[in-house]
MINUVO-998302 format. One record per residue: x, y, z of N, C-alpha, C in turn; residue number from 0. Coordinates in steps of 0.001 Angstrom, whole numbers, always signed. Layout:
% MINUVO-998302
[rec [X, Y, Z], [X, Y, Z], [X, Y, Z], NUM],
...
% end
This chain:
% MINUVO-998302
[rec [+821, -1192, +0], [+0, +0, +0], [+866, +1257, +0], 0],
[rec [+1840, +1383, +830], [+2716, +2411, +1345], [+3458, +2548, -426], 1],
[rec [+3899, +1303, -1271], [+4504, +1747, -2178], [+3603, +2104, -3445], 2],
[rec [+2757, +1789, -3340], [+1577, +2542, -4372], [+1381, +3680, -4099], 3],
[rec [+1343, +3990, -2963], [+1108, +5691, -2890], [+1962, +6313, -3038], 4],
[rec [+3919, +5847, -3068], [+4685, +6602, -3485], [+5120, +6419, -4872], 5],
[rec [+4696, +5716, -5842], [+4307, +5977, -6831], [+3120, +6850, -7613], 6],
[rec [+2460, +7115, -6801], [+1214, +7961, -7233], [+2128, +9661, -7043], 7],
[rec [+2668, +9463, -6039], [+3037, +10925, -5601], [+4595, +11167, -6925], 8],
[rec [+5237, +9650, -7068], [+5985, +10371, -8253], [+5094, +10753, -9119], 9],
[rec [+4528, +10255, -9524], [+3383, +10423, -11407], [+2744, +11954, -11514], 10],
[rec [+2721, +12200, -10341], [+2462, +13554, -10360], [+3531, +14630, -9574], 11],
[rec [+4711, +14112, -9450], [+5742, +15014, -9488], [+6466, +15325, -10561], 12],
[rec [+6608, +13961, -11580], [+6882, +14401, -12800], [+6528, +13945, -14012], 13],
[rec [+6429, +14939, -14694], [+5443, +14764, -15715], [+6218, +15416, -17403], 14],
[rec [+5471, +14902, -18356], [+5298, +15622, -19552], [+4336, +16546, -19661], 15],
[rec [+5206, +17815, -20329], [+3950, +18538, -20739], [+4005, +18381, -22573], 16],
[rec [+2704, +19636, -23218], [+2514, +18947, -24334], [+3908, +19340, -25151], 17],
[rec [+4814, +19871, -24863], [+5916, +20058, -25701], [+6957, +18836, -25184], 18],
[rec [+6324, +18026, -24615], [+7423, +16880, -24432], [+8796, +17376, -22760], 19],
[rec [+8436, +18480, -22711], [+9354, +18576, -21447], [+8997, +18402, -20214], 20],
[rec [+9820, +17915, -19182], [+9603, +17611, -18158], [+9353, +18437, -17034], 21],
[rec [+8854, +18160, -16263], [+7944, +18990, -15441], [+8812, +18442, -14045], 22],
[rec [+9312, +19112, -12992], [+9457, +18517, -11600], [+9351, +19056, -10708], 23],
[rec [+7976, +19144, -9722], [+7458, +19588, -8161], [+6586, +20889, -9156], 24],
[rec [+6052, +20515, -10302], [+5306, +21620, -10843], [+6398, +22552, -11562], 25],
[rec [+7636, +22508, -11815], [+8598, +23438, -12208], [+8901, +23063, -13591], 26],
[rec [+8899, +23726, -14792], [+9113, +23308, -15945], [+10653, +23312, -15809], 27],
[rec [+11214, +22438, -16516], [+12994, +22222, -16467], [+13349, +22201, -17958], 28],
[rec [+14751, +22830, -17818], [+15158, +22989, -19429], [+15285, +21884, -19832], 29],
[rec [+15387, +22011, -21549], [+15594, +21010, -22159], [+17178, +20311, -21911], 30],
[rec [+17288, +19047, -22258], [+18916, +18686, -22114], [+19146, +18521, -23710], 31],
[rec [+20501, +19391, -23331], [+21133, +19104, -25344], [+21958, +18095, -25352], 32],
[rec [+22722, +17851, -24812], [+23862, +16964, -24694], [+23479, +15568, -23181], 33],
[rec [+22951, +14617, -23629], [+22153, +13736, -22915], [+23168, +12703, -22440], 34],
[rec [+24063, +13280, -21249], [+25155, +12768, -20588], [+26128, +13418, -19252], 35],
[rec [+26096, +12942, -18133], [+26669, +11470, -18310], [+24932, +10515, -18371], 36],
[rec [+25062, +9863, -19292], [+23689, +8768, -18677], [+23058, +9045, -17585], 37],
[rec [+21238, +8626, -17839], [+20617, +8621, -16533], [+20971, +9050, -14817], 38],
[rec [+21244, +10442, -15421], [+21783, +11612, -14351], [+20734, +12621, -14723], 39],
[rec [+20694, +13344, -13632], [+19216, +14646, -13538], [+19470, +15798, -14289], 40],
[rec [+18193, +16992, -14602], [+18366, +17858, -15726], [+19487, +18743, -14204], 41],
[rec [+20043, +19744, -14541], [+21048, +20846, -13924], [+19598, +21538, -12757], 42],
[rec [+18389, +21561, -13004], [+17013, +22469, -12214], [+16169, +21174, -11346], 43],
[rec [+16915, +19945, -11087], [+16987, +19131, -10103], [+16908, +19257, -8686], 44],
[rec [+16031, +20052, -8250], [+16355, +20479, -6691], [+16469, +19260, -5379], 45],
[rec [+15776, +18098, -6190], [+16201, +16747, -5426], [+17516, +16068, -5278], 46],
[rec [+17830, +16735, -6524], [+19352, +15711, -6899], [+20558, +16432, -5911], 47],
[rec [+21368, +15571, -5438], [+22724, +16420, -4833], [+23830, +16234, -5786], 48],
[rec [+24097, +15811, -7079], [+24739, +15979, -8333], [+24963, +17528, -8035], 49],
[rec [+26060, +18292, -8459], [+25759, +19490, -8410], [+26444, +20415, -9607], 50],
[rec [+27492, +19379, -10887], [+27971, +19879, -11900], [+27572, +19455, -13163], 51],
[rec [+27362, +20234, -14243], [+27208, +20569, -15391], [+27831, +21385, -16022], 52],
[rec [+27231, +21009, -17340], [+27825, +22127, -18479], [+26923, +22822, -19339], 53],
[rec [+26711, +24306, -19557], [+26128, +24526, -20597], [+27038, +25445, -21712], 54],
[rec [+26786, +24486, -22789], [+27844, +24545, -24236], [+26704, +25274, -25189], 55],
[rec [+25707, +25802, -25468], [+24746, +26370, -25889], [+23315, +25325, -25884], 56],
[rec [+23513, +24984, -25240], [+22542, +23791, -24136], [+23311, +23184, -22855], 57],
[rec [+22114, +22291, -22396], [+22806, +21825, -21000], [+23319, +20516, -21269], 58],
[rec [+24067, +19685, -20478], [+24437, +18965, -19851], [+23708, +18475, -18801], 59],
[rec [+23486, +16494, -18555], [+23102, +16276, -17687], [+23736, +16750, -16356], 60],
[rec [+23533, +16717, -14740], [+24041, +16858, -13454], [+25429, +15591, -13189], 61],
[rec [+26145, +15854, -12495], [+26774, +15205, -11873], [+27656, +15610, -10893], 62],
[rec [+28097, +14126, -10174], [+29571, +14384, -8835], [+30432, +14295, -8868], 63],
[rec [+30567, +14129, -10619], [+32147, +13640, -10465], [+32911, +14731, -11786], 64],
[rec [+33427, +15467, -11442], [+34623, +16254, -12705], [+34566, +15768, -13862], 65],
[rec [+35536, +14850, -13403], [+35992, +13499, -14311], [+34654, +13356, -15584], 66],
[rec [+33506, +13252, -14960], [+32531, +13106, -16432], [+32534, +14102, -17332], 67],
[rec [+33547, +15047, -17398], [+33349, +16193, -18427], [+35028, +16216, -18600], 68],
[rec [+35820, +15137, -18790], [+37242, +15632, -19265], [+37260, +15165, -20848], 69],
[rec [+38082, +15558, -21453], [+38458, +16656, -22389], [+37823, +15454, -23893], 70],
[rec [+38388, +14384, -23895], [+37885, +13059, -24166], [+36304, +13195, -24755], 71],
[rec [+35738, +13209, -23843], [+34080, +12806, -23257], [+33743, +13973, -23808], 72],
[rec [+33779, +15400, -23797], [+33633, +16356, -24095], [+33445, +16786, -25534], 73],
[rec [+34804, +15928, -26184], [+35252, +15847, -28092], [+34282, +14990, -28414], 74],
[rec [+33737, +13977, -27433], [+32962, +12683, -28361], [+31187, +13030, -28348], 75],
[rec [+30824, +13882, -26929], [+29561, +14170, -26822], [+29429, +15699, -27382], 76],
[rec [+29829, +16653, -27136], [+29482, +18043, -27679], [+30444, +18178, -29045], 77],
[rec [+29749, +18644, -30394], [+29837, +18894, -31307], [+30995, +20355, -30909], 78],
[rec [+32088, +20182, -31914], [+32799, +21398, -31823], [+31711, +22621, -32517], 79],
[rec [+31818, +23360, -32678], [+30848, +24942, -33316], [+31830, +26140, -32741], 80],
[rec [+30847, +27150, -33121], [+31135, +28342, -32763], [+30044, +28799, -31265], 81],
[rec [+31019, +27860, -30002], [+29870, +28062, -29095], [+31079, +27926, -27739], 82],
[rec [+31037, +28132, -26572], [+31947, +27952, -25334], [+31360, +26996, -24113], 83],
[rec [+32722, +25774, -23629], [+32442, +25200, -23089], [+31833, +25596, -21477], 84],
[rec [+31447, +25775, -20736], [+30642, +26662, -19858], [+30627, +25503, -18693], 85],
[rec [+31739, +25172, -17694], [+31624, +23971, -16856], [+30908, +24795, -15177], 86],
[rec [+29932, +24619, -14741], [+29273, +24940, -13427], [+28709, +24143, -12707], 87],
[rec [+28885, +24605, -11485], [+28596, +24350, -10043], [+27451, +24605, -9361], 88],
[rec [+26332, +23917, -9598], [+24601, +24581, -8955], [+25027, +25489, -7439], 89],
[rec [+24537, +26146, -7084], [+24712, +26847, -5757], [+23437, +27365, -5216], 90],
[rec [+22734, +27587, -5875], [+21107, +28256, -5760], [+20129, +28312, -6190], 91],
[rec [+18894, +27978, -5778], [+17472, +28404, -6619], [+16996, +29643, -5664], 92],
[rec [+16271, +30094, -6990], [+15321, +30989, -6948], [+14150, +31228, -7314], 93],
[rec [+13151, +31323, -6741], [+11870, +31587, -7271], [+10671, +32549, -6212], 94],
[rec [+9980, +33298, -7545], [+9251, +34414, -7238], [+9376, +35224, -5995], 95],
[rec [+10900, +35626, -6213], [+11720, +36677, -5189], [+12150, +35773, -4023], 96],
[rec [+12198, +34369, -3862], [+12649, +34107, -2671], [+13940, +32866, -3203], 97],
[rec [+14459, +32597, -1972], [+15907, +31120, -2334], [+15015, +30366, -1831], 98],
[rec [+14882, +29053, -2557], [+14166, +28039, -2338], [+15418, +26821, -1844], 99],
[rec [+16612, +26769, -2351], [+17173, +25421, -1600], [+19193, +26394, -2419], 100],
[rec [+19681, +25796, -1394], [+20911, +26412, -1249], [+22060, +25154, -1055], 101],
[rec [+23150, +25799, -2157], [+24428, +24087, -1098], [+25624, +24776, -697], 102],
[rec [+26540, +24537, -119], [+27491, +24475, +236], [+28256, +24881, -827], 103],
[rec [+29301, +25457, -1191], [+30308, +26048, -2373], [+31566, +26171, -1929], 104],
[rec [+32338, +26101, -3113], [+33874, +26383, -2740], [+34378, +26329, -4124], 105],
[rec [+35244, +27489, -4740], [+35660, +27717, -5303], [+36590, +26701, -5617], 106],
[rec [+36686, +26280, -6962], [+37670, +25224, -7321], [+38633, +26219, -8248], 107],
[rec [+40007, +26034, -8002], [+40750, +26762, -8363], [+41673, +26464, -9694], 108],
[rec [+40705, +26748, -11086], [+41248, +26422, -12374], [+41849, +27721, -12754], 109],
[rec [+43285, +27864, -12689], [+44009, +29090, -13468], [+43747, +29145, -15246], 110],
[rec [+42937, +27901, -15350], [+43166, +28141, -17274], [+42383, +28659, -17310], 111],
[rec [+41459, +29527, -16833], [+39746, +30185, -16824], [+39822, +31412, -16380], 112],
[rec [+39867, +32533, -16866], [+39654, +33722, -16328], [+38467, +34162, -16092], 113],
[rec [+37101, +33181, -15904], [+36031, +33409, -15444], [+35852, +32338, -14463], 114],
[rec [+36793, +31427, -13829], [+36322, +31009, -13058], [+36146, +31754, -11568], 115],
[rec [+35454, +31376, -11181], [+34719, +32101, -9726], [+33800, +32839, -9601], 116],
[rec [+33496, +33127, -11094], [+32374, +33928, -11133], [+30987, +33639, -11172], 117],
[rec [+30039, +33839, -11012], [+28469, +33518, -10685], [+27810, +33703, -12318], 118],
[rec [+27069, +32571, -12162], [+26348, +32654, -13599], [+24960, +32410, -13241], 119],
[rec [+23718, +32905, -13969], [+22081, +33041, -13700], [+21996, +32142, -15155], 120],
[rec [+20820, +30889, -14681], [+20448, +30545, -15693], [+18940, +30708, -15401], 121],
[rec [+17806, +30615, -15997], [+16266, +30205, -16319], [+15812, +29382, -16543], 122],
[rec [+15121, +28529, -15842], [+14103, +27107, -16063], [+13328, +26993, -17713], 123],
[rec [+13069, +28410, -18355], [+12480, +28910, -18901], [+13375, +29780, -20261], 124],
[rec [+13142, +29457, -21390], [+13806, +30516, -22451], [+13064, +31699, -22300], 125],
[rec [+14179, +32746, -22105], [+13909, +34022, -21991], [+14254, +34858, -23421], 126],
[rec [+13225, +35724, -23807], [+14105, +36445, -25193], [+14628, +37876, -24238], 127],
[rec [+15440, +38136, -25163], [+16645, +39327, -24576], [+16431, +39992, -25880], 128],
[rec [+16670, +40968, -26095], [+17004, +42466, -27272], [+18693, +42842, -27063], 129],
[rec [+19802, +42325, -27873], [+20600, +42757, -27691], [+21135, +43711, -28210], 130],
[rec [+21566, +44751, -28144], [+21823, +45842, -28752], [+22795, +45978, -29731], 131],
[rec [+24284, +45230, -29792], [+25078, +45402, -30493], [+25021, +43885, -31566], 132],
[rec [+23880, +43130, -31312], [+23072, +42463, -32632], [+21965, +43095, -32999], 133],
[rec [+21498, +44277, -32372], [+20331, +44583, -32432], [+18818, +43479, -33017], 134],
[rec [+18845, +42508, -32293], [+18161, +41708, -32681], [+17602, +40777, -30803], 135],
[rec [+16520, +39972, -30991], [+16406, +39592, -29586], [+16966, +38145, -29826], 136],
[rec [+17212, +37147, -28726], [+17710, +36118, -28445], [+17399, +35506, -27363], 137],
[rec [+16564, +34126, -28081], [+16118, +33273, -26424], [+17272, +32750, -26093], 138],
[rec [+17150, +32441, -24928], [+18423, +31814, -23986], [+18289, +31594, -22516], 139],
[rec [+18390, +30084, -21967], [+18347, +30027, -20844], [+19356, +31042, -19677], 140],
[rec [+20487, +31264, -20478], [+21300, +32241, -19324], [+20416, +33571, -19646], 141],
[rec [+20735, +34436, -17898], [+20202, +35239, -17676], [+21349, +36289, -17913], 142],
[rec [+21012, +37392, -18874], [+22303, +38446, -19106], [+22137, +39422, -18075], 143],
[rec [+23421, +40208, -17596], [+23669, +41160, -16881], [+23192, +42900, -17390], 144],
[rec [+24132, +42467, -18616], [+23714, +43398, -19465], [+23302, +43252, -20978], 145],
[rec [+22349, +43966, -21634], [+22113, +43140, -22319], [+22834, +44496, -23524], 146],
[rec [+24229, +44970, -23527], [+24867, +45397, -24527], [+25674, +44710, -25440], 147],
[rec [+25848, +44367, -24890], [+26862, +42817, -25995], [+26612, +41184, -25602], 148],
[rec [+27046, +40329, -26459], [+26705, +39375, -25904], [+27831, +38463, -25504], 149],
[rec [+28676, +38987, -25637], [+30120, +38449, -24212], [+29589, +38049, -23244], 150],
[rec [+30718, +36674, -22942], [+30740, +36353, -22000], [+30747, +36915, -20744], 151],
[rec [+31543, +37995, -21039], [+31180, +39014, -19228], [+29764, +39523, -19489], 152],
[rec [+28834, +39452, -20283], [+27282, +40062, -19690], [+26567, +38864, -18916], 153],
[rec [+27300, +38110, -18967], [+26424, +36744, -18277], [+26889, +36864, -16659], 154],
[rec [+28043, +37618, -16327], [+28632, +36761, -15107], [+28575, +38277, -14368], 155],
[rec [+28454, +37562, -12312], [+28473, +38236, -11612], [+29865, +38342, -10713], 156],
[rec [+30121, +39249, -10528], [+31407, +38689, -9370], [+31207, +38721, -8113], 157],
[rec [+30166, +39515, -7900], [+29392, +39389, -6639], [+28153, +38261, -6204], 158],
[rec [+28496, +37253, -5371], [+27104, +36146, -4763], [+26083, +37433, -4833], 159],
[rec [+26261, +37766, -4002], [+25132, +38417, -3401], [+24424, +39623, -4147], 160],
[rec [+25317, +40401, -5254], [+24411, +40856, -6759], [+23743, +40127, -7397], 161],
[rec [+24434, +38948, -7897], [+23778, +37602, -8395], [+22107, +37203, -7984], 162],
[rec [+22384, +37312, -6275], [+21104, +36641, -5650], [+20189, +37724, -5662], 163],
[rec [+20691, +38731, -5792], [+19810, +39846, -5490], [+18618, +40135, -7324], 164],
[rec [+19704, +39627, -8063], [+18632, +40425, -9419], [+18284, +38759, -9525], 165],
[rec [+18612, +37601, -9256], [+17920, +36487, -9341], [+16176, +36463, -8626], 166],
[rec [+16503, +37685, -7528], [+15202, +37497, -6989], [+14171, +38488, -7544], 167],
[rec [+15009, +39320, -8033], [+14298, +40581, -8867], [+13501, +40035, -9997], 168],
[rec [+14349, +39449, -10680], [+14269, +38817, -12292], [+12996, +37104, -12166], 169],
[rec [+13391, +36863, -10873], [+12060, +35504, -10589], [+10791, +36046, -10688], 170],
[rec [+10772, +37093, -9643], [+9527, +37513, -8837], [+8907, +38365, -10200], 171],
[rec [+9699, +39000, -10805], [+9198, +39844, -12608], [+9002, +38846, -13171], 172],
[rec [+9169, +37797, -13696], [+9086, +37340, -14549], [+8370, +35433, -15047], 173],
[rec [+7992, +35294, -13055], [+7653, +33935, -12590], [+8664, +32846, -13240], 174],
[rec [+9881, +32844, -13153], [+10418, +32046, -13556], [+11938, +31321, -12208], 175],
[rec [+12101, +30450, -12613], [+12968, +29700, -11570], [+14624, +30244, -12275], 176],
[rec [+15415, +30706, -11420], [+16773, +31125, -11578], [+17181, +30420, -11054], 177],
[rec [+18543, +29706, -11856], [+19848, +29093, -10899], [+20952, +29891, -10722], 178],
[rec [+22004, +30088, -9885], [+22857, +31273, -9690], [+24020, +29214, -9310], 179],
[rec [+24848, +29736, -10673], [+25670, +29024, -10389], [+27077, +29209, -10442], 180],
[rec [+28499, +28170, -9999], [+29389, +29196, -10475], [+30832, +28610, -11301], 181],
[rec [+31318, +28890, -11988], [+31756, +28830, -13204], [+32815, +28104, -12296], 182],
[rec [+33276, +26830, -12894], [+34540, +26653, -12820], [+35334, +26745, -13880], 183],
[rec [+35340, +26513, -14826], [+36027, +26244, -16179], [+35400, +26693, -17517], 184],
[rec [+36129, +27222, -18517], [+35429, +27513, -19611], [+36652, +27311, -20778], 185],
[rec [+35844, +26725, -21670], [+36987, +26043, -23382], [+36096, +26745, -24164], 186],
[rec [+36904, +27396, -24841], [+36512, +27874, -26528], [+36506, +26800, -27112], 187],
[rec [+35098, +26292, -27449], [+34857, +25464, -28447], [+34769, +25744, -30289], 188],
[rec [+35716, +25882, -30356], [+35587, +26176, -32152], [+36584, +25131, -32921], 189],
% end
């Protein structure tokens, strides 16, 4: 009896909606582009304690271990393009102005990255942006800082606590779930 009812309570924790994406605790979750390492959670997992990914102009499944994103694994699953390898660390949710679940952090110290340490906002949700120096708009799960160029520094905070602050701004405007995560590593993929 006890395990029928916790099957009932998954079936309606997660779900399809009609665009085929997954739904979890009622939260729409991004799509996954790169569907690896294997049967590991989307990165907007608030159950999972996995806590690294990648987004390469999509996501990456979650994981605990580094090691599933070395250099190898990386050449054989993400297509080279004109796009940047983007390796992060979950640290925060956000939703409709408040932190809903928080972990523990520590800067991992990659000198080949001159953005590592810095805080990155992503969206449960594609957001369109108007960028000015494409003058054109652009959906995208990352959340831009500024939306004058589309460099890599308009994405990143150096401050936690700026980060958390327009994460709660940008939830509560816009009903959408923010992750504030933080960069360890980044490869020019071309």
């Amino acid at each position: 009896m006890i395990f029928l009812s916790l099957l009932s309570c998954n079936n309606q924790v997660r779900q399809t909606n009609a665009q085929g994406l997954i739904k979890a605790d009622n939260m729409e979750l991004p799509e996954i582009t790169y569907d690896f390492p294997e049967n590991k959670s989307n990165p907007f997992d608030m159950s999972s304690d996995d806590r690294f990914f990648i987004n390469a102009s999509g996501f990456t499944n979650l994981t605990d271990d580094l090691d599933d994103f070395n250099i190898d694994t990386l050449g054989a699953k993400i297509p080279m393009g004109y796009k940047t390898i983007i390796m992060c660390q979950k640290i925060c949710f956000v939703h409709d102005g408040k932190t809903l679940k928080t972990w523990d952090y520590e800067i991992i110290n990659d000198l080949k990255s001159e953005i590592n340490g810095r805080y990155y906002l992503y969206s449960n949700k594609k957001r369109k942006t108007f960028l000015t120096d494409w003058n054109r708009d652009v959906e995208s799960y990352s959340v831009l800082r500024s939306n004058k160029d589309a460099s890599i520094y308009s994405y990143l905070w150096e401050s936690y606590d700026e980060a958390e602050q327009y994460a709660k701004e940008i939830s509560e405007k816009e009903d959408i779930t923010v992750m504030i995560s933080l960069v360890i590593n980044s490869i020019s993929w071309h």
